[in-house]
C-alpha positions in Angstrom: -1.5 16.5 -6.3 -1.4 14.3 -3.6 -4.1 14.3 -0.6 -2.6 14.7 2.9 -2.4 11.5 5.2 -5.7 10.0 6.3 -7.5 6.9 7.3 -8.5 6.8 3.4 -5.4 7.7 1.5 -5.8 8.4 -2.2 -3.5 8.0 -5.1 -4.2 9.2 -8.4 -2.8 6.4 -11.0 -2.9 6.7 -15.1 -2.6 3.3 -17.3 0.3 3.5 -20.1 0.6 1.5 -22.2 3.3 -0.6 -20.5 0.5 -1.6 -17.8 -1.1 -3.6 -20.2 -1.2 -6.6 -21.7 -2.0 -8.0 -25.2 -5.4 -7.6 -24.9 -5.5 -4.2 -23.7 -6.5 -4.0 -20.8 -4.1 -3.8 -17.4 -2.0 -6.7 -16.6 -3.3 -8.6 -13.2 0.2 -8.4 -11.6 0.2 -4.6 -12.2 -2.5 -3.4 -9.7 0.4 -5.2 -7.2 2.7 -2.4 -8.3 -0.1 0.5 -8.1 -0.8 -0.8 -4.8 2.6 -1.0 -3.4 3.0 3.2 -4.7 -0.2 4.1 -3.0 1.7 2.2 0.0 5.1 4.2 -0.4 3.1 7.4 -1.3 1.1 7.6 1.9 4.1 6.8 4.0 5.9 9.4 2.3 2.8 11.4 2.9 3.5 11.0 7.0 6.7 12.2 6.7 8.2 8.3 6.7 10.4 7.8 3.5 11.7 4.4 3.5 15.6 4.6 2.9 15.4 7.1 5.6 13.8 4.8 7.8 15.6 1.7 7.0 19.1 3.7 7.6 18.0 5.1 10.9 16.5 1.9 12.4 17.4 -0.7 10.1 13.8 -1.6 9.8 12.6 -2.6 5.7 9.1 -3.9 5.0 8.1 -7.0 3.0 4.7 -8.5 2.0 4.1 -11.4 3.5 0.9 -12.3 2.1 -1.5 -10.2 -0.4 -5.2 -11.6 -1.6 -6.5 -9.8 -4.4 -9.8 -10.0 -6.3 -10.1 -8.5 -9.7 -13.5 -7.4 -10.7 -13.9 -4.9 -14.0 -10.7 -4.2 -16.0 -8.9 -0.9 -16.6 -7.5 -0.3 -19.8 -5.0 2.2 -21.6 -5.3 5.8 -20.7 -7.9 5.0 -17.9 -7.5 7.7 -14.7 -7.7 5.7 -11.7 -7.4 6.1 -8.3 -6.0 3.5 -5.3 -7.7 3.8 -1.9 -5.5 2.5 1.2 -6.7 2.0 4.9 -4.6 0.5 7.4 -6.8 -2.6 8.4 -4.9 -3.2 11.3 -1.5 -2.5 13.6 0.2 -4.9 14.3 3.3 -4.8 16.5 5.3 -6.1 14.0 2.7 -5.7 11.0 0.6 -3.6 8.8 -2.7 -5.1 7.3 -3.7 -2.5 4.7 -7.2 -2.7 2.4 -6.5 -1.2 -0.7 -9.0 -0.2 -3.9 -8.8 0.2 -7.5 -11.4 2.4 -8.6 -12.6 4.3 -11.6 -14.4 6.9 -11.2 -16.8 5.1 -8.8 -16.6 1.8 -10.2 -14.5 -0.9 -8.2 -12.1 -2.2 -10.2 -10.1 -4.3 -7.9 -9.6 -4.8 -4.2 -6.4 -6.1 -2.4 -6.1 -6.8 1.3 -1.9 -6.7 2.0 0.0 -7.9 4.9 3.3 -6.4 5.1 5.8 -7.6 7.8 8.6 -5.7 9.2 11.9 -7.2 9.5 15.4 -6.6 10.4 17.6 -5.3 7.5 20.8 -7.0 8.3 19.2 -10.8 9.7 15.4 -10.7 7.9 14.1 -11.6 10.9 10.5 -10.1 12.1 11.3 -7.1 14.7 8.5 -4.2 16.3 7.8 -1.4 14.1 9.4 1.9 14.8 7.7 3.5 17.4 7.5 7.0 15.3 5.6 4.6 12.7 3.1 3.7 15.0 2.4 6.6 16.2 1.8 8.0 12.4 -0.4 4.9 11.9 -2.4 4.5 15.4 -4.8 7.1 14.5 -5.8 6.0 11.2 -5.9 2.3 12.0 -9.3 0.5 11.8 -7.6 -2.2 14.7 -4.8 -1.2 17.3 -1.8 -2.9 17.7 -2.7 -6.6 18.5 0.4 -8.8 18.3 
């Protein structure tokens, strides 16, 4: 069961065996995919579903830069959970910190910048106002740009 919205969202994650590689233990490029659901799952969390948003506004998301650091490796059948905290607001821009953990070991960390943009041109636009006011309150930094 998911946790409400908050500063610290939480998303509970289990490795198949498609998550890993031939040595076991969870593909690198994976924890990009558990990140990104932790993502989607606290917006949906806030009442924002994507589609939604994107057909109302026009407004999709993209990453536009991601640095990741991989620490102790998960492996098949491993519960894990993702962290996310909204870093900063941007105005047209979500910095989010995001952490694999098991149990209470770190696993991996990822700090994610995701751009908004236009759906029809791609071109950088302001994030929905409804958005911000979902994210203001759980933001480490305020809208800067």
């Amino acid at each position: 069961m998911l946790q409400p919205a908050s500063a610290d969202f939480r998303f509970p994650i289990r490795v198949y065996y498609e998550d890993t590689d031939a040595g076991g233990v969870v593909y690198y490029a994976n924890y990009l995919k558990f990140f990104e659901r932790a993502r989607t799952e606290w917006l949906r969390a806030l009442g924002v579903e994507q589609r939604a948003l994107a057909d109302r506004t026009g407004c999709i998301f993209v990453v536009r830069g991601i640095d990741t650091q991989y620490r102790r490796p998960a492996a098949l059948d491993d519960s894990l959970t993702i962290r996310s905290q909204v870093s900063r607001l941007g105005k047209a821009s979500i910095d989010f910190l995001q952490f694999c953990e098991r149990g209470d070991e770190l696993l991996a960390t990822g700090k994610v910048q995701v751009g908004c943009v236009d759906r029809a041109t791609l071109r950088p636009r302001a994030l929905p106002p409804d958005l911000v006011r979902a994210l203001a309150p759980l933001a480490a930094e305020p809208a800067t740009d």
